[in-house]
N, C-alpha and C positions, 0 to 999 in steps of 0.2 A: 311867603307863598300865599297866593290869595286860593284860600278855604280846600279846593280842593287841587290847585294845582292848574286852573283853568286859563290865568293868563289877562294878557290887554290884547284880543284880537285883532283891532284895529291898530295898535302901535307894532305888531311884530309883522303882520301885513306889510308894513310901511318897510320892514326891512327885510321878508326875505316870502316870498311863494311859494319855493320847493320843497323846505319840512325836510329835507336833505342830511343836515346839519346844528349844530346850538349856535345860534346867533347871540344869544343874551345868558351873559352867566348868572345863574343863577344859584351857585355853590352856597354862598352865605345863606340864602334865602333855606333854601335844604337843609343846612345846618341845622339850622336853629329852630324845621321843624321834626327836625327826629331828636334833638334834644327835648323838646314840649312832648315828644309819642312816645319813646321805648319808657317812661314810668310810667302810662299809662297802659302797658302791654306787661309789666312787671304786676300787676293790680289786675290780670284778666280780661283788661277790656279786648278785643280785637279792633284792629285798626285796619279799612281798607282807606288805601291815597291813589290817588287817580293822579292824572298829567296829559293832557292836551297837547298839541304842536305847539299855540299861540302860547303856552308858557315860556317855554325858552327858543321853539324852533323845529325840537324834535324831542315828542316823547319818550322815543327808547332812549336816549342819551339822557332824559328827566332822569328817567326808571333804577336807571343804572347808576347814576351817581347820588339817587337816594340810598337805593342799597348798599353802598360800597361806606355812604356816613352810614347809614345803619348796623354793619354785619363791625367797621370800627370801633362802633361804640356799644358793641353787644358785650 
C-alpha cells in the first residue's frame, strides 16, 4: 500500500470512473500492512490509515477489508 492508501490515480482512471466498486485487489497489499501496524498499536502508538478511490476503486470496500485483516489478526 503506497504510505497512506492513496493509490496510482492515473492507472485506476484508466480502468474505472464510477468508484462504484474494487477494480484492483488489493488484499495482499493490506495484509501485509496490518501485519507491519497491529505491533505498533500493541506498543501505544495510534494508527490512523486512510484510502482513497484511486487505491483499489472504492474506498469503503479499502476500509472494510482492512478491518476485517485487522479485527483477524487481533
Amino acid at each position: 500500500m503506497s504510505g497512506r492508501g492513496l493509490g496510482d490515480r492515473k492507472g485506476i482512471e484508466q480502468i474505472t470512473k464510477t468508484w462504484d466498486k474494487t477494480v484492483v485487489d488489493r488484499s495482499a497489499q493490506l495484509e501485509t500492512w496490518v501485519d507491519y501496524l497491529q505491533p505498533m498499536t500493541r506498543r501505544g502508538v495510534t494508527i490512523f490509515a486512510y484510502a482513497t478511490n484511486h487505491y483499489s476503486g472504492h474506498s469503503p470496500d479499502t476500509v472494510k477489508l482492512f478491518r476485517e485483516f485487522w479485527d483477524k489478526k487481533a
